[in-house]
NUNUMAR-558856 format. One record per residue: residue number from 1; x, y, z of N, C-alpha, C, O, CB in turn; residue in three letters. Coordinates in pm, whole numbers. Atoms other than C-alpha are relative to their C-alpha. Glycine has a CB too. Layout:
<NUM,<X,Y,Z>,<X,Y,Z>,<X,Y,Z>,<X,Y,Z>,<X,Y,Z>,'ALA'>
...
//
This chain:
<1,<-143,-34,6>,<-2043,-2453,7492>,<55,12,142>,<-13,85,215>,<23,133,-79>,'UNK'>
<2,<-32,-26,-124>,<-1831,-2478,7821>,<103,60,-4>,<149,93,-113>,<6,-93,78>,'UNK'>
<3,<-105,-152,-41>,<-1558,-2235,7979>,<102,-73,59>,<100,-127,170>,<-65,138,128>,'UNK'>
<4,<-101,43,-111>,<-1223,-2348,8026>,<55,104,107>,<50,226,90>,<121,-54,-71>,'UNK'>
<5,<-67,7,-68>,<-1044,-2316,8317>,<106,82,-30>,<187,-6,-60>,<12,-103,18>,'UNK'>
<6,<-95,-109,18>,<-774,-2006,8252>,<153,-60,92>,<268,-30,61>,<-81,160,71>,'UNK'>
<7,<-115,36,-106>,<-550,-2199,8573>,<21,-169,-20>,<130,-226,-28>,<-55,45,179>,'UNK'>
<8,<-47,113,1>,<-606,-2540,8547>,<-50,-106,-113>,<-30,-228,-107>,<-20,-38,122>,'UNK'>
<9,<44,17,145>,<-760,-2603,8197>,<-119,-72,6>,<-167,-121,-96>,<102,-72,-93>,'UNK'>
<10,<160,130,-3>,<-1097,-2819,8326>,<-66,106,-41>,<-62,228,-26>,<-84,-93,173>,'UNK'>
<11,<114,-46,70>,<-1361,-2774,8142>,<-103,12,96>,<-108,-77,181>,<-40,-87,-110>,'UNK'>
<12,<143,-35,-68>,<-1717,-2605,8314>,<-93,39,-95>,<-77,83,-209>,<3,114,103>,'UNK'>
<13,<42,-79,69>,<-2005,-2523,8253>,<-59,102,-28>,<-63,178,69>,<-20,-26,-26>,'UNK'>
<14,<7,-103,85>,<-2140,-2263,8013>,<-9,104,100>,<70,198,97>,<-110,-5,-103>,'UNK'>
<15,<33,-142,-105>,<-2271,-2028,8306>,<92,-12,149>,<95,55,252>,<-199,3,52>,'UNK'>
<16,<-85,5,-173>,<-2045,-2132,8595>,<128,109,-27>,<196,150,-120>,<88,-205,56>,'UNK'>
<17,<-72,-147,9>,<-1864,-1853,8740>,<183,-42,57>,<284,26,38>,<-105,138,139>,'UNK'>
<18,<-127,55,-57>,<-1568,-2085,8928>,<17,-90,-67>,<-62,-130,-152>,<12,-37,130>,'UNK'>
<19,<-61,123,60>,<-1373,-2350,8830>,<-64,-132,126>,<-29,-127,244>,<205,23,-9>,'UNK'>
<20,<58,124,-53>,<-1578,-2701,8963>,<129,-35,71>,<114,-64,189>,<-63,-115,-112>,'UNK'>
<21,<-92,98,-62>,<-1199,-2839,9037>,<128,76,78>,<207,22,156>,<54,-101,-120>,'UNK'>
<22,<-89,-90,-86>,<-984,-2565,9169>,<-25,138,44>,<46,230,83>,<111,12,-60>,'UNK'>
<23,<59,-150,-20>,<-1199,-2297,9212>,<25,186,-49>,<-13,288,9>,<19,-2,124>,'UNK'>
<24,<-87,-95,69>,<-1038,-2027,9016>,<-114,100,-100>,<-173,60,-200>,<125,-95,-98>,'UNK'>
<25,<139,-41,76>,<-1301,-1757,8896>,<53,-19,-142>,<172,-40,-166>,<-66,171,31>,'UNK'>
<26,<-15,40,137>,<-1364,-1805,8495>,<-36,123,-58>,<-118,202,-12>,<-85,-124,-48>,'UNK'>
<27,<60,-120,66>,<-1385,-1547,8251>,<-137,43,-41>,<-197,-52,-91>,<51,6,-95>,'UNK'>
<28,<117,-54,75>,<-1691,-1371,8137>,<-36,-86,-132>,<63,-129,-191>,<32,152,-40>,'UNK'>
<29,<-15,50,111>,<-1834,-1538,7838>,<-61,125,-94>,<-169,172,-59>,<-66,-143,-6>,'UNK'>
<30,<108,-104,94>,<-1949,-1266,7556>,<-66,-107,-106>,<-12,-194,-175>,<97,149,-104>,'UNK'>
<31,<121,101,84>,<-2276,-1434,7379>,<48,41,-122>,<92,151,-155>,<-185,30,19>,'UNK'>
<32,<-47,34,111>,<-2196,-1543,7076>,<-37,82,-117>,<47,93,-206>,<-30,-120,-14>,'UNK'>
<33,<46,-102,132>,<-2415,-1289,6812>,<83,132,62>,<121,206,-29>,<-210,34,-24>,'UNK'>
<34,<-12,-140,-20>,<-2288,-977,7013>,<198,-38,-28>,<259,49,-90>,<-82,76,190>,'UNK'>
<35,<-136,4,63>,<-1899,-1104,6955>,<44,-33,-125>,<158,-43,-169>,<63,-66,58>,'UNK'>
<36,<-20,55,154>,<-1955,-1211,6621>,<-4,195,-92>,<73,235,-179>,<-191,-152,-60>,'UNK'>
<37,<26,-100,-15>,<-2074,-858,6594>,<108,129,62>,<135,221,-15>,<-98,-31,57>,'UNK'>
<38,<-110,-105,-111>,<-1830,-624,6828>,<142,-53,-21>,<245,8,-52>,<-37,-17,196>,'UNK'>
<39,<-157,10,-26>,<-1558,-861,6866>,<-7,6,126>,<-78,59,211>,<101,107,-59>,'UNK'>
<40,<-41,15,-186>,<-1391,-970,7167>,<89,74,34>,<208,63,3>,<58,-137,61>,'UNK'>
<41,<-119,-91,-26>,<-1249,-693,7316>,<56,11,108>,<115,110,150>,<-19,112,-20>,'UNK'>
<42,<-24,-16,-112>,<-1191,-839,7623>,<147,-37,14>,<206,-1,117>,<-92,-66,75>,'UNK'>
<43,<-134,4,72>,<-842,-950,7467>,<22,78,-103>,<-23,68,-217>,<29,-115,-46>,'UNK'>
<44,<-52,-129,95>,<-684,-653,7324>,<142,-56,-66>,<234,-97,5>,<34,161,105>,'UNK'>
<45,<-36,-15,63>,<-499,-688,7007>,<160,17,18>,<187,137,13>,<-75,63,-35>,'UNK'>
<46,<-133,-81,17>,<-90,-670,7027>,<40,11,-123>,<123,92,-165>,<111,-50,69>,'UNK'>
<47,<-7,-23,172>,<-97,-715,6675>,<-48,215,-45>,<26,299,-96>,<-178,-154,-90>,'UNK'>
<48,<77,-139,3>,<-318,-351,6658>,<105,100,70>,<152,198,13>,<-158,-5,88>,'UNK'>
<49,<-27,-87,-77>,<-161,-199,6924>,<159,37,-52>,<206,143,-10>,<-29,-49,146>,'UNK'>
<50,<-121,-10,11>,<192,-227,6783>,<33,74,-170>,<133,129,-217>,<56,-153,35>,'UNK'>
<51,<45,-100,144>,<40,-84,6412>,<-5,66,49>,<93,138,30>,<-107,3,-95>,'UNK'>
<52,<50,-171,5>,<-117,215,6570>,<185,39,54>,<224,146,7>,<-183,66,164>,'UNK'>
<53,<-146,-59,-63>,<302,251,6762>,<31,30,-168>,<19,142,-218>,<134,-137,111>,'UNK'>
<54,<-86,25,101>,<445,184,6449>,<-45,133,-114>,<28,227,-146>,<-19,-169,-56>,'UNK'>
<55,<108,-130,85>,<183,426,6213>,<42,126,65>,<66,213,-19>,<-196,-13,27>,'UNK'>
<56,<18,-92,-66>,<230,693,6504>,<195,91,-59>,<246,195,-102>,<-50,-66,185>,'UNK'>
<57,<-169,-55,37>,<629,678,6460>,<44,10,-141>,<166,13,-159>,<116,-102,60>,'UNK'>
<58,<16,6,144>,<605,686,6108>,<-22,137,-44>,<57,211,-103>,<-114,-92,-45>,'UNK'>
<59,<53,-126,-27>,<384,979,6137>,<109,157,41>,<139,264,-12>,<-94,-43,122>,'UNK'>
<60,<-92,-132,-42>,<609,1203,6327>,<140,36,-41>,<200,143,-42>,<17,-1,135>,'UNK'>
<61,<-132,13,81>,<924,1070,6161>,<-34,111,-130>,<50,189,-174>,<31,-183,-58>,'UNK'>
<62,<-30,-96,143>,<771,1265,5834>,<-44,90,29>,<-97,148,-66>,<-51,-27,-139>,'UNK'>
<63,<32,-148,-37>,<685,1558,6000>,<115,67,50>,<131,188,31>,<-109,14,106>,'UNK'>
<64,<-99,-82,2>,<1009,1611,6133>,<95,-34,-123>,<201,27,-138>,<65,-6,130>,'UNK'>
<65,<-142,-39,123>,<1197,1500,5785>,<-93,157,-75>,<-48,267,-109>,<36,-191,-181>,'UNK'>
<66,<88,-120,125>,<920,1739,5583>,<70,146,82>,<131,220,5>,<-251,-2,7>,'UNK'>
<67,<-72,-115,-58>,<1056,2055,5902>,<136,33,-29>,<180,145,-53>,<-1,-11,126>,'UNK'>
<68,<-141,-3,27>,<1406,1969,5852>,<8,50,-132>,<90,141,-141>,<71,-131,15>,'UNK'>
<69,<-39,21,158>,<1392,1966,5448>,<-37,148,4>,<40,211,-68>,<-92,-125,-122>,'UNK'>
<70,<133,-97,55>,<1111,2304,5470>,<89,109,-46>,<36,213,-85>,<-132,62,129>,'UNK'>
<71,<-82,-158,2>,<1421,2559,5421>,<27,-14,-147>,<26,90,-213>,<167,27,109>,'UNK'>
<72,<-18,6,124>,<1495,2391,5073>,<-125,21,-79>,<-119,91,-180>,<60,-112,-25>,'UNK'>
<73,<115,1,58>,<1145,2357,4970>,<32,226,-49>,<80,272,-152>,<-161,-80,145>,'UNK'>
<74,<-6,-187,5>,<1151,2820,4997>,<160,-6,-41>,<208,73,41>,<-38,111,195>,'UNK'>
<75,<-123,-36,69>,<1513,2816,4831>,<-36,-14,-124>,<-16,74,-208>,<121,-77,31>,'UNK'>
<76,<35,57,136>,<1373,2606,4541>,<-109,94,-75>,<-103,140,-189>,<-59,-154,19>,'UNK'>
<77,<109,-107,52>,<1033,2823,4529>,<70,149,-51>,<8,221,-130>,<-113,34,136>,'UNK'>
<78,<-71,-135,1>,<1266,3135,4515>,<73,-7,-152>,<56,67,-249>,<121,19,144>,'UNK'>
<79,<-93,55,147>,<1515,2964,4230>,<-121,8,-122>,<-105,92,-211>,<74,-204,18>,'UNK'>
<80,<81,-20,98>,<1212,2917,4007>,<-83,116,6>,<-174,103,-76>,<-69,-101,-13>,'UNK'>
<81,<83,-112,-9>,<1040,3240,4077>,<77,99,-53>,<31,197,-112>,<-49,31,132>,'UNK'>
<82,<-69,-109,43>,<1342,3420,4008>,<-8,-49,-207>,<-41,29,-297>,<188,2,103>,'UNK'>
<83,<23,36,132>,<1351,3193,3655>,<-130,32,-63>,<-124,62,-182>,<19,-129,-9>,'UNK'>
<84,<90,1,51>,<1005,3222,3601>,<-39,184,-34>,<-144,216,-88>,<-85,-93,85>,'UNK'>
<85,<50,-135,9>,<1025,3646,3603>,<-134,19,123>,<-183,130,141>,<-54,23,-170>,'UNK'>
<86,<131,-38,-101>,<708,3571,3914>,<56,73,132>,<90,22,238>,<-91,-150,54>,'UNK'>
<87,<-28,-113,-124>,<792,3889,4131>,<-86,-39,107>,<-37,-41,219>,<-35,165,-38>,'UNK'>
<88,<70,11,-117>,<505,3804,4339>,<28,-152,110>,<13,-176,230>,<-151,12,-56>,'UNK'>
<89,<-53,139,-101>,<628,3446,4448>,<80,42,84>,<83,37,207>,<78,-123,-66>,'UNK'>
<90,<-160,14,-64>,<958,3530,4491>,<-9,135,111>,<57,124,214>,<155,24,-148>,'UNK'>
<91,<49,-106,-92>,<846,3857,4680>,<-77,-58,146>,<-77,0,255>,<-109,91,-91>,'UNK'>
<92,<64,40,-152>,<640,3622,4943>,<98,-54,53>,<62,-66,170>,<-123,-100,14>,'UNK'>
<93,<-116,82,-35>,<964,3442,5022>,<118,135,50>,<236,115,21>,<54,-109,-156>,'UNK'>
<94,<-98,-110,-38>,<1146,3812,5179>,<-101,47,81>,<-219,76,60>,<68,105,-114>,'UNK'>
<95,<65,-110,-135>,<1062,3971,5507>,<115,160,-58>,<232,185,-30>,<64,-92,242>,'UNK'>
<96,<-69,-76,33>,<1131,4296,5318>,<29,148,77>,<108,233,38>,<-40,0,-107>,'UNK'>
<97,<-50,-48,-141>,<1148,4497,5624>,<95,-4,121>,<156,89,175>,<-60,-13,42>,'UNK'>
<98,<-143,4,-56>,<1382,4327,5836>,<152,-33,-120>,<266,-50,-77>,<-15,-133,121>,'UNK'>
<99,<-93,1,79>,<1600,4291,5529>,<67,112,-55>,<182,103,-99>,<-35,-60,-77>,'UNK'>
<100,<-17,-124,68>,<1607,4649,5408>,<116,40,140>,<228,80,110>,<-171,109,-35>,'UNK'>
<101,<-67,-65,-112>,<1760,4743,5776>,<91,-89,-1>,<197,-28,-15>,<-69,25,133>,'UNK'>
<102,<-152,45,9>,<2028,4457,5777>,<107,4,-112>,<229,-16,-107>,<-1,-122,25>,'UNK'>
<103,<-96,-71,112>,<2134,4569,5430>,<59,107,27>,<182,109,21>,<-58,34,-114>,'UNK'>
<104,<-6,-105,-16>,<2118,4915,5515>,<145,12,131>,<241,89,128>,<-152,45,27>,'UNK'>
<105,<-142,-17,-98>,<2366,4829,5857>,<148,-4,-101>,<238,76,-128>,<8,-155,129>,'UNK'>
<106,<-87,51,47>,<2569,4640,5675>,<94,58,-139>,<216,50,-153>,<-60,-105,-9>,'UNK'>
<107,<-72,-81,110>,<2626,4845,5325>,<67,129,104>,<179,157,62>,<-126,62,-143>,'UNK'>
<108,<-50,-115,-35>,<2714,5153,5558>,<89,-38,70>,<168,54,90>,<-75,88,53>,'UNK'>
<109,<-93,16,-51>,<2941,4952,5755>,<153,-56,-80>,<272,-60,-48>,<-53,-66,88>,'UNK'>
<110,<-91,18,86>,<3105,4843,5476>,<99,111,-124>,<216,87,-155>,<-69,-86,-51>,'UNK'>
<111,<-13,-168,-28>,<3143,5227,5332>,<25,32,67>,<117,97,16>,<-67,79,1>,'UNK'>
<112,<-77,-51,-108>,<3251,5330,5598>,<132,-35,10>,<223,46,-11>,<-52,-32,111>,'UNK'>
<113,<-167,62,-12>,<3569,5109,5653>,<67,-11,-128>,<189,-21,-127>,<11,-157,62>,'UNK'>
<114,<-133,-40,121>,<3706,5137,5298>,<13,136,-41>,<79,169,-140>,<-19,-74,-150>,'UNK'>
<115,<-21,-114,42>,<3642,5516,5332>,<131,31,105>,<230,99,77>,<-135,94,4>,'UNK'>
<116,<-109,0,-106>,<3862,5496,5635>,<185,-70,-61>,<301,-36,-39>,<-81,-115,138>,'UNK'>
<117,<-162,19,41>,<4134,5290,5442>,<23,83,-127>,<104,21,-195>,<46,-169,-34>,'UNK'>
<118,<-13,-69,108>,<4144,5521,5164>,<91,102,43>,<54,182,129>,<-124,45,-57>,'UNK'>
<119,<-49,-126,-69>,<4424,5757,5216>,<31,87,-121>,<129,155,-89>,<136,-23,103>,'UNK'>
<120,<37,-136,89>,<4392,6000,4919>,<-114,90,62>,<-121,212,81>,<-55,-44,-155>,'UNK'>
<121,<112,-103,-56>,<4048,6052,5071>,<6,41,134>,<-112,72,153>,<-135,-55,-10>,'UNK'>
<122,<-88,-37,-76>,<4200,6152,5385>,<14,131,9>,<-42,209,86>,<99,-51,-26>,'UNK'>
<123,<-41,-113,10>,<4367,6426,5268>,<-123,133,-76>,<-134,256,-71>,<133,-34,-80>,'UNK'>
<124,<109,-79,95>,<4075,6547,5043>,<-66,75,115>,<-101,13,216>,<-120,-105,-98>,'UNK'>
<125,<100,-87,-88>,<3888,6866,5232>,<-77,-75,-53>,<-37,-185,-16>,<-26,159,-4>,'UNK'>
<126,<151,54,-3>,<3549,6717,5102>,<-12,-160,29>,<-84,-239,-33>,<-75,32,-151>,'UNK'>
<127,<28,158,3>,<3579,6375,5214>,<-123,-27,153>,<-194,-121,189>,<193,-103,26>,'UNK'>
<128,<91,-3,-22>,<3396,6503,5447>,<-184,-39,9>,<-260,-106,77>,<43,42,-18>,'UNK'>
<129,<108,-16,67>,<3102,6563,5282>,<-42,-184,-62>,<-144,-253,-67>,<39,129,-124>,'UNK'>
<130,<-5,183,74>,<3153,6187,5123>,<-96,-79,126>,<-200,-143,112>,<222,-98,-6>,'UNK'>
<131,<30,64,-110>,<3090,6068,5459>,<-99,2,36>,<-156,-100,75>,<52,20,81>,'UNK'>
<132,<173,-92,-22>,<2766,6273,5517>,<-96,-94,-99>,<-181,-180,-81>,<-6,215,-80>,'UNK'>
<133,<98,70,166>,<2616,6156,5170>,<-54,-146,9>,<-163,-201,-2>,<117,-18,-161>,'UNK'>
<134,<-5,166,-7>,<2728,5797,5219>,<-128,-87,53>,<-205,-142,-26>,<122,-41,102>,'UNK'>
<135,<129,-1,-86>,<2457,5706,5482>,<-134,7,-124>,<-186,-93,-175>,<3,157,122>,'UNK'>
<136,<112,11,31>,<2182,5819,5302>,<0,-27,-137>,<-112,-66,-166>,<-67,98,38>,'UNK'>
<137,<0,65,120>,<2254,5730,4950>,<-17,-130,53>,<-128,-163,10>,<120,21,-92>,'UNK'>
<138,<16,90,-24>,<2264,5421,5094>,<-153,-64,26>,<-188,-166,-31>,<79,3,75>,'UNK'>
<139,<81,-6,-42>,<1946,5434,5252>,<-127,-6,-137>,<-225,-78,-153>,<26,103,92>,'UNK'>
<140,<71,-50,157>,<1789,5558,4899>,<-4,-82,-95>,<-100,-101,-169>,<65,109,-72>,'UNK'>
<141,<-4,134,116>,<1915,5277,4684>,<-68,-108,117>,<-147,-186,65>,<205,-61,-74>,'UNK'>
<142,<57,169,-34>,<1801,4987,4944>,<-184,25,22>,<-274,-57,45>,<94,-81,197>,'UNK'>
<143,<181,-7,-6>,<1435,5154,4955>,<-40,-31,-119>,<-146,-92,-132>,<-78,149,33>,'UNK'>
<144,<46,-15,143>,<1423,5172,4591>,<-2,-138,-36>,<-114,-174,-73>,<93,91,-99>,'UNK'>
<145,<-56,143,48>,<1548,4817,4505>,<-71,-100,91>,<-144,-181,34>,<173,-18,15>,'UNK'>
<146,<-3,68,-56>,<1491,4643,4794>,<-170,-10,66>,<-196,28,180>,<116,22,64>,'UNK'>
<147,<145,-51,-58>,<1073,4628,4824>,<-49,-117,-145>,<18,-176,-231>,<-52,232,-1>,'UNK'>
<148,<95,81,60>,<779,4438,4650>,<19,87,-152>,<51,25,-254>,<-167,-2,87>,'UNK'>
<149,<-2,-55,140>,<778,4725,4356>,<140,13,-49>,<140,44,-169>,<-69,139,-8>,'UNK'>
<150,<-175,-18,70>,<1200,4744,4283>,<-17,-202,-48>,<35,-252,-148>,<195,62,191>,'UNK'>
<151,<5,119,100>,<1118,4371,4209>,<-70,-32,-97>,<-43,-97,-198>,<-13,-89,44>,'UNK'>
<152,<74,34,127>,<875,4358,4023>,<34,110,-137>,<2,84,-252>,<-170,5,42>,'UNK'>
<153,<-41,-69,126>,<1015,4655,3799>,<129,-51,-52>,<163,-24,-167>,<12,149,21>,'UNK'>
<154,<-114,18,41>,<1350,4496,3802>,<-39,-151,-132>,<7,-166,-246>,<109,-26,154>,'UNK'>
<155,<58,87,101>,<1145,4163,3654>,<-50,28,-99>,<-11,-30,-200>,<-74,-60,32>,'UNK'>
<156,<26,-42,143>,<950,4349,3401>,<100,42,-94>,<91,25,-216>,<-81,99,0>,'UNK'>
<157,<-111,-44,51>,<1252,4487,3313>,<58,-112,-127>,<58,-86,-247>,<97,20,126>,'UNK'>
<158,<-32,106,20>,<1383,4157,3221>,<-82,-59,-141>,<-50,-94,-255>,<-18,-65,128>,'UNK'>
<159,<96,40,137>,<1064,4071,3031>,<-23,45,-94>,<-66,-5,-198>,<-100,-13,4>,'UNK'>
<160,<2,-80,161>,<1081,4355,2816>,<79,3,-90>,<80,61,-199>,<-3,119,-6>,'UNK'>
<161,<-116,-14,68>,<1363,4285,2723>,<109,153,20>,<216,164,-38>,<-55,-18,-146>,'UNK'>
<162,<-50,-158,21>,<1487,4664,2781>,<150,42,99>,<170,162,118>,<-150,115,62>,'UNK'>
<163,<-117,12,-95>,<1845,4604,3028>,<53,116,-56>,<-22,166,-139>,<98,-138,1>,'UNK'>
<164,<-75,-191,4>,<2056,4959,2982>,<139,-147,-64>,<147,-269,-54>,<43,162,252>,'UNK'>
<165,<-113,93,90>,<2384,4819,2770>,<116,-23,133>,<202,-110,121>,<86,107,-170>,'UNK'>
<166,<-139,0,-129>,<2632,4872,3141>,<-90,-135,68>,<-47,-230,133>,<25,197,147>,'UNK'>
<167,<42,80,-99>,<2405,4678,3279>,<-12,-150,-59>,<-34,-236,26>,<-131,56,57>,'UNK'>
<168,<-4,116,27>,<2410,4362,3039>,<165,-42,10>,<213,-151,42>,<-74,-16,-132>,'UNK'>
<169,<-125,30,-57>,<2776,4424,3063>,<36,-52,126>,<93,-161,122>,<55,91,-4>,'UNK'>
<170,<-4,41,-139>,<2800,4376,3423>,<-51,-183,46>,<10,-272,105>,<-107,118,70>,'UNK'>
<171,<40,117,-30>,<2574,4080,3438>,<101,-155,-151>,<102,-278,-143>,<-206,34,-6>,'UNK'>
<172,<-92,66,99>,<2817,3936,3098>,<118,-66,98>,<153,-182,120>,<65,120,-120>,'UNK'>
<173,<-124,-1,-106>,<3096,3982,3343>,<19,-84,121>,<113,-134,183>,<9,121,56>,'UNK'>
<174,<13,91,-128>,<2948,3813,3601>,<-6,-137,4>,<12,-215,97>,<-104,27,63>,'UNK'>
<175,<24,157,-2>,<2875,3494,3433>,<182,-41,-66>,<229,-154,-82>,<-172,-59,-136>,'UNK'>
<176,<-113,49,57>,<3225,3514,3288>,<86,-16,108>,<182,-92,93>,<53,81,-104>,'UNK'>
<177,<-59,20,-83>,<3346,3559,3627>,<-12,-134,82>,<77,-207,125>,<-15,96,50>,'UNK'>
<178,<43,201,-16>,<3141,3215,3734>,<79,-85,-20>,<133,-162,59>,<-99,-71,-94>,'UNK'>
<179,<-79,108,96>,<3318,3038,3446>,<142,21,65>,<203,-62,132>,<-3,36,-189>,'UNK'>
<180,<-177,-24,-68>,<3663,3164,3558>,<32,-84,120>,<98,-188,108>,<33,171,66>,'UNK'>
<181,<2,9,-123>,<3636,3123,3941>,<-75,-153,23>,<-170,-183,-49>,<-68,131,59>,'UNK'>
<182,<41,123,-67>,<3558,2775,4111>,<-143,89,84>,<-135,210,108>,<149,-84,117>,'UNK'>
<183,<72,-54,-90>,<3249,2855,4312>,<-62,-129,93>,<-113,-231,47>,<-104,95,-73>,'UNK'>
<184,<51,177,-47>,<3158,2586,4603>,<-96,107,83>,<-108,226,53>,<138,-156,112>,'UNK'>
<185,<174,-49,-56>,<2824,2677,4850>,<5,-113,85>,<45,-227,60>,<-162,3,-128>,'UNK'>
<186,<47,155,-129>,<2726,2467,5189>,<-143,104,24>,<-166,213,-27>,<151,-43,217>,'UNK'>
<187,<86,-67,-35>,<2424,2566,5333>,<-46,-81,177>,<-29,-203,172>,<-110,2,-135>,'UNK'>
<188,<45,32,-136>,<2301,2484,5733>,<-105,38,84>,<-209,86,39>,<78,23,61>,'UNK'>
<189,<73,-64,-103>,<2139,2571,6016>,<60,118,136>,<104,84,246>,<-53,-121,58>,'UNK'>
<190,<-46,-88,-104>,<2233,2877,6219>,<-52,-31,124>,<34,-57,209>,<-28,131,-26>,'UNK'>
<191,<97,52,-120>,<1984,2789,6495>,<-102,-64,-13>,<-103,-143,-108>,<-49,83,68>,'UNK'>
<192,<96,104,53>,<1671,2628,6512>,<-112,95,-95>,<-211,29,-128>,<-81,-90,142>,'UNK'>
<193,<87,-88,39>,<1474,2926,6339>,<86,61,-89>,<15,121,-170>,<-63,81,100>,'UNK'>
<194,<-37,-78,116>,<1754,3085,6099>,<84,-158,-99>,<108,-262,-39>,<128,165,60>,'UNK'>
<195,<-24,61,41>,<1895,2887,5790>,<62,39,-102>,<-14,91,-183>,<-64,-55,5>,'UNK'>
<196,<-63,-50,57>,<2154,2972,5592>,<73,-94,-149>,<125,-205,-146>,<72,50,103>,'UNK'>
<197,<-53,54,126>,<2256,2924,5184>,<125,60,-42>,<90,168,-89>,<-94,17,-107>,'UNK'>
<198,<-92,-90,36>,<2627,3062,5093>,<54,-49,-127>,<44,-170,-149>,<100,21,102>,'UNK'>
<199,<-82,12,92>,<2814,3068,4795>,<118,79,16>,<107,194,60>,<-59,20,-108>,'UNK'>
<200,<-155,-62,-15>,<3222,3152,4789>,<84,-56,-99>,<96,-179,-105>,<74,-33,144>,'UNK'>
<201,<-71,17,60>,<3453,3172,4529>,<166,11,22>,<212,93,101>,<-50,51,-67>,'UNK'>
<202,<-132,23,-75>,<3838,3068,4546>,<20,107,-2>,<117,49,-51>,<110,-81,-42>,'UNK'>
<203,<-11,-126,-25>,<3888,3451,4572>,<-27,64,115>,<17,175,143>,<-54,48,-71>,'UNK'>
<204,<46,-35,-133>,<3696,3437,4933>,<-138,92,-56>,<-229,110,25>,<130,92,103>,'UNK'>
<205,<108,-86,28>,<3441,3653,4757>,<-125,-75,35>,<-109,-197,44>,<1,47,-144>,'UNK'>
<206,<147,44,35>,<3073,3571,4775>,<-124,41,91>,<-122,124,182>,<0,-149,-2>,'UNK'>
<207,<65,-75,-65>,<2745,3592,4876>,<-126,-89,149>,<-199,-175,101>,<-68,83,-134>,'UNK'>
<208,<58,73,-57>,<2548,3447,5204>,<-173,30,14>,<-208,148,2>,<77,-5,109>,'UNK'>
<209,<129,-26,15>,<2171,3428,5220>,<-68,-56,131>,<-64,-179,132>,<-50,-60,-131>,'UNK'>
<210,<18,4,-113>,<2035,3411,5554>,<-209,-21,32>,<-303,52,-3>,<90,142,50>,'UNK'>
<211,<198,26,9>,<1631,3261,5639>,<-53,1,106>,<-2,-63,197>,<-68,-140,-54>,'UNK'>
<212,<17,44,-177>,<1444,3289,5942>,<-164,-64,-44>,<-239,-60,-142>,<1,183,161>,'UNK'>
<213,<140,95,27>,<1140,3074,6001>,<-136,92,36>,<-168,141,144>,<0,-153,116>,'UNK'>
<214,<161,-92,4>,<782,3262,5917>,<-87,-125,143>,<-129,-99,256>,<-119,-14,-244>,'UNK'>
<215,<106,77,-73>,<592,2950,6069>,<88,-137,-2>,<207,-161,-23>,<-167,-7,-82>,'UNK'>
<216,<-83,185,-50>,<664,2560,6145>,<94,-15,-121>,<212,-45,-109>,<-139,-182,2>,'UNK'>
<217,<-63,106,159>,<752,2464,5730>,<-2,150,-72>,<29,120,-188>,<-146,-169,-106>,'UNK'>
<218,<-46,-108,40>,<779,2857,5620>,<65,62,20>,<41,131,119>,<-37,48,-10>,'UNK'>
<219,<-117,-130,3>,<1113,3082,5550>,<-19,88,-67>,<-85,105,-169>,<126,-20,-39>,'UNK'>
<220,<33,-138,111>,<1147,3394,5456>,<141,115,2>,<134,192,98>,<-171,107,72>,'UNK'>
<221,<-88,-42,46>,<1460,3565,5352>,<26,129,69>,<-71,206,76>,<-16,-4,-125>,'UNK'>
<222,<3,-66,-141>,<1606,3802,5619>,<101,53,-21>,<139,162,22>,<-4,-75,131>,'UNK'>
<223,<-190,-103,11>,<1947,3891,5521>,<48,-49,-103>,<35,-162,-149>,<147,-26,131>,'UNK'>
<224,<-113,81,143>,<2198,3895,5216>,<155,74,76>,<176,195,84>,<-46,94,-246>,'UNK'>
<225,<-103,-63,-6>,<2547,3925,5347>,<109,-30,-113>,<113,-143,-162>,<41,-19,122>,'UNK'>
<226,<-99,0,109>,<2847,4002,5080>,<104,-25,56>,<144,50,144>,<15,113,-77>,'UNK'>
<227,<-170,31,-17>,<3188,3842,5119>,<76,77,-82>,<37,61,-198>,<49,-150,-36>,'UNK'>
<228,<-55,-90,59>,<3413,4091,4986>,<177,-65,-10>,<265,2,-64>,<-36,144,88>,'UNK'>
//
């Protein structure tokens, strides 16, 4: 077998290291069982090399759609956990610690300013006292409710069937208020770590649901603010 010429295409031979007619060194030859074997890898592949690009960007393309999407994936787990009565799902999906304290700001700041526009209570000597109370009633209902065991008793609840009669009223009311009221919802990105679901009815009312990121593709439920 002889070795062309890479510059000026003459043929040499098998073991010559120059070109006989223009002197131009010649490639290496790899013996014939060990490239039948290995492959010639002394010409690398652009076919290969432009799969592994292509595979690579492929790759990272669905790692950042799967990050982007990961806030719905924990909305959806939450939606069926709440359907399914599973307190413990829907319980891993709440940082119920930093949530208890931005309820807790937030209900007392909201008490507060309609005790302030209230002007009967004003005049009342004990409105005082209202004011005092306020605070920690507050404090009292979001420990009770707002924790791994206020859900799971509020779910058994559910399963037993056993709702108090004000309280199927209320939730009657609420779906009748649904039906009434238009209700539209966007949901975004606050930053690159919080992620937010709202619902608002043409009334301005409603309620926002606020997520911050546990890990890369895990949220966890961080705040509920009320549109009033």
């Amino acid at each position: 077998m002889r070795t062309q010429c890479p510059e000026c295409s003459q043929l040499n031979s098998r073991n010559s290291k120059y070109c006989k007619k223009c002197g131009a060194s010649l490639p290496e030859e790899i013996p014939e069982a060990e490239a039948a074997i290995f492959g010639d890898y002394s010409k690398p592949s652009r076919r290969g090399l432009y799969l592994a690009i292509g595979g690579a960007i492929l790759v990272l393309g669905g790692i950042c759609v799967l990050v982007l999407l990961s806030p719905l994936f924990s909305l959806w787990r939450m939606s069926t956990a709440a359907q399914d009565l599973d307190a413990d799902t829907f319980s891993s999906y709440i940082d119920f610690q930093q949530l208890r304290s931005n309820l807790k700001a937030e209900l007392k700041a909201e008490i507060m300013a309609n005790l302030a526009k209230n002007e009967e209570l004003k005049s009342n000597p004990f409105s005082g006292l209202a004011i005092m109370a306020a605070p920690q009633m507050v404090d009292t209902m979001v420990d009770s409710y707002v924790s791994p065991q206020g859900i799971d008793r509020a779910f058994r609840l559910q399963k037993e069937n056993r709702l108090q009669s004000d309280e199927r009223k209320l939730i009657a009311d609420s779906v009748e208020l649904a039906k009434m009221e238009k209700v539209g919802w966007r949901m975004g990105y606050s930053s690159v770590n919080v992620f937010f679901f709202e619902t608002r009815m043409e009334n301005g009312r409603g309620v926002r649901l606020q997520y911050e990121r546990n890990w890369l593709v895990f949220w966890k439920l961080y705040n509920v603010k009320i549109r009033s």
